[in-house]
N, C-alpha and C positions, 0 to 999 in steps of 0.2 A: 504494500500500500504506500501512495507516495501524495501529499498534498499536491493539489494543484497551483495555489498562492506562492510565493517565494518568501523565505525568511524574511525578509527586508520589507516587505509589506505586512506580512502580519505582526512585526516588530513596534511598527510605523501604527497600526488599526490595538497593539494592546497598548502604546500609551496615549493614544486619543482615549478610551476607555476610562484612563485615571484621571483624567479633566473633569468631569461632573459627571454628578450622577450616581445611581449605587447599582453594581452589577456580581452578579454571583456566576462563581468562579470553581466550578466542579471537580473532583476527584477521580479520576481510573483509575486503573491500575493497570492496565494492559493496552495495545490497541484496538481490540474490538470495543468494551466499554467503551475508549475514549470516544470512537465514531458514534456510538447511539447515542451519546450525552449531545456533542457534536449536531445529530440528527434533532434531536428535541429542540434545539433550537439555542443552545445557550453560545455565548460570543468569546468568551472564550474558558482554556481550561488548563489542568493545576495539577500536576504527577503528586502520589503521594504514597511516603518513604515506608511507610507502614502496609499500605496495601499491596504495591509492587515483591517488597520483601515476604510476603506472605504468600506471593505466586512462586518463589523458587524455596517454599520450607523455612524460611529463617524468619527470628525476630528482626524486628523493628532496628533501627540503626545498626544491622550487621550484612550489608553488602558492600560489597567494594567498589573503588571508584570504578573499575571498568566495568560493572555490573548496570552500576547506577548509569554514568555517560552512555553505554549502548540502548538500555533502557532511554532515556529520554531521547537520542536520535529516533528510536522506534516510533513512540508517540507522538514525539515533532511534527515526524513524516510522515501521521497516518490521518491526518487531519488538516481541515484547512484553515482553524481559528489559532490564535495565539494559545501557545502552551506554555505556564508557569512552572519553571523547578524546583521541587523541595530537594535542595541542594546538600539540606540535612547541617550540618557544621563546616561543610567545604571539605571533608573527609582528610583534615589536618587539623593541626593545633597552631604553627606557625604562619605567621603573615604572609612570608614567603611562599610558603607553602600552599597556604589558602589561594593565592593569586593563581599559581599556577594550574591548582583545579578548576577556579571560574573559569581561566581563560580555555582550558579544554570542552567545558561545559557551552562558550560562547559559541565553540564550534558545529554541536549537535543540532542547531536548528532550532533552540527555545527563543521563546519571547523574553524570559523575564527568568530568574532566580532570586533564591532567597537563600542567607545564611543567619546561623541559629547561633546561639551563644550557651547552650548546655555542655557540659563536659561529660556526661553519663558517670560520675563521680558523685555517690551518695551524699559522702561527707564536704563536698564540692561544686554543687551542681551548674553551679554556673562560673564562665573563666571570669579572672580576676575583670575590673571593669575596663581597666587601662589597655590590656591585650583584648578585650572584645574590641572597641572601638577601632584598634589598630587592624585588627580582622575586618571589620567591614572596612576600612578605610585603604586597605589593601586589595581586596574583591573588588572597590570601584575603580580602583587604577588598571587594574587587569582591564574589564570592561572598559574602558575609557580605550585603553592600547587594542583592543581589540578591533574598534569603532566600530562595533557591532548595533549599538543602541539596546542591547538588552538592559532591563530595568530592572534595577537591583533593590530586593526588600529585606531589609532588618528585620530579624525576630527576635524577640527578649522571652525567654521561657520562663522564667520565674516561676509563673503560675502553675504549668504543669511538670516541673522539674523539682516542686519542694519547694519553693520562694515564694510564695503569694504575697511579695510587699507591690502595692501599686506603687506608693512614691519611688521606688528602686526600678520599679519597671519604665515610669516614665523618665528616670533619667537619664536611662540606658536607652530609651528609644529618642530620647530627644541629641542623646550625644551619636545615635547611628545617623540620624538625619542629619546631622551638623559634619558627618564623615564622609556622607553623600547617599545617604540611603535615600531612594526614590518613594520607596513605602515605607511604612512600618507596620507594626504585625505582633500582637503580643496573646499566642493561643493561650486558651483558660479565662480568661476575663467575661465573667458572665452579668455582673453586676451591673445595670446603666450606666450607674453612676461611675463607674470607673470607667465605660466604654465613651463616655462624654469626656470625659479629663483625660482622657487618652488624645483622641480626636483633636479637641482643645489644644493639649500640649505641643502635638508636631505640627496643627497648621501653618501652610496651607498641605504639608504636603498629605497626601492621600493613605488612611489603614486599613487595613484590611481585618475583619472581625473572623475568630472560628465558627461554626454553631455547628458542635457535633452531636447536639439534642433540641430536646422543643425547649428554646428559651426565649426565643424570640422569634419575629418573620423579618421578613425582608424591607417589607416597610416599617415596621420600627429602629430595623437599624439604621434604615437612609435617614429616619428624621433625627438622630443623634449624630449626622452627619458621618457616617461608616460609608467607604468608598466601593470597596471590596467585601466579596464575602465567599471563605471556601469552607469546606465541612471534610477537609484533612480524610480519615480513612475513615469515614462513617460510613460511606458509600460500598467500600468492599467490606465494612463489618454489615450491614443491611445484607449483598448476596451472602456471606461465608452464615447469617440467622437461617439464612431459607434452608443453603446446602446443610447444614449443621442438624435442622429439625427433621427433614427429609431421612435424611442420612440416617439420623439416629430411630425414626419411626421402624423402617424396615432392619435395624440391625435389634432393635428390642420386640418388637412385638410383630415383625414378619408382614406388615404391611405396608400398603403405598399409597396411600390418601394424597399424603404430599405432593405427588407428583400430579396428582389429578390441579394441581391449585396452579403448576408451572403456566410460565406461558409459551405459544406456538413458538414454534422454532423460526417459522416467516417471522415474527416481532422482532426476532434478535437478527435476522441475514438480511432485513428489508434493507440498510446501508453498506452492505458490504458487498466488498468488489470479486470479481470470478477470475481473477489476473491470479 
């Protein structure tokens, strides 16, 4: 499968996207989902490190960068709207180091990436603040050498890494913007009131909110001023509910009700190509 758009235009059509307005910004995890998401209509869309990882067996932040980078050229290429990367931490700990996987990442054919500031350190979980900053502030110069225009978004994990301090979240995300962050992004924040002082603190530039439950709609986050909206691997935990209950019907009690509820198999190939 291969877009028919060129990088450079749907590069050019995801940051018109971040000028006004609020639009949501879906999850795959593979190329076929991404095309039906694609098909329903939404404008663009958003690889996610958790659902990917869970199509080759492994947890959540344990794929390698060659894993991840050929993943996201897949998804790139298999659709014609801008595609965001959960680029995860830049799959280093050093600046140096970080640049050189944006600028690998620049070349797969995304619109946009994002780098996180978690360390997967219990006792640790977020890098000190002085090396976050210096991390995104390294990622935007890769991009920048790249002159790719991919748009680069800050994440502050705090909230689901064991931190839930907002004032710590916003000063990390006000000093990613001030390093060059195009977005900002701080998943876990369910509270209004913290999704307004978020908003607030980086204007004008544009955040993007998670919702990876009912906490909210669509329109109440545009009117808190939320620019973006992705729902991270909610999407592939919604199919692995279905496969899970299915699955588990006929291994316990020998029948197949579940499957009676699937849908046609034309629902899922009506977008997909016979190349």
């Amino acid at each position: 499968m291969k877009a028919k758009s060129n990088a450079a235009d749907r590069r050019r059509a995801f940051r018109e996207l971040h000028q006004s307005g609020c639009f949501v910004i879906p999850n795959p995890w593979d190329a076929g989902s991404a095309r039906l998401l694609e098909q329903l209509g939404f404008k663009a869309l958003a690889t996610t490190s958790s659902g990917f990882a869970w199509t080759l067996g492994k947890r959540d932040n344990t794929v390698t960068l060659a894993e991840a980078l050929a993943h996201l050229q897949l998804v790139a290429n298999a659709v014609d709207v801008p595609v965001n990367a959960d680029f995860e931490g830049g799959f280093a700990i050093e600046p140096a180091a970080v640049a050189a996987n944006v600028a690998a990442a620049t070349e797969t054919g995304v619109a946009g990436l994002s780098i996180e500031d978690s360390t997967g350190d219990d006792a640790e979980p977020l890098f000190d603040f002085a090396l976050a900053v210096e991390r995104i502030r390294a990622a935007r110069r890769a991009i920048d050498e790249s002159r790719t225009g991919v748009l680069l978004t800050g994440r502050s994990e705090g909230f689901i890494a064991g931190r839930p301090d907002i004032a710590e979240t916003i000063r990390r995300l006000s000093a990613y913007a001030e390093a060059g962050a195009d977005c900002l992004y701080a998943p876990g924040i369910h509270k209004m009131e913290d999704i307004a002082a978020v908003v607030k603190a980086v204007a004008p530039k544009p955040v993007n909110l998670l919702v990876g439950s009912d906490f909210t709609t669509v329109a109440e986050a545009a009117a808190l001023g939320v620019r973006r909206i992705s729902v991270g691997g909610a999407l592939a935990r919604a199919a692995w509910t279905g496969f899970l209950a299915a699955a588990k019907e006929i291994a316990t009690q020998g029948t197949f009700t579940g499957l009676a509820r699937a849908v046609r198999s034309s629902e899922i190939e009506g977008p997909f190509t016979t190349e």
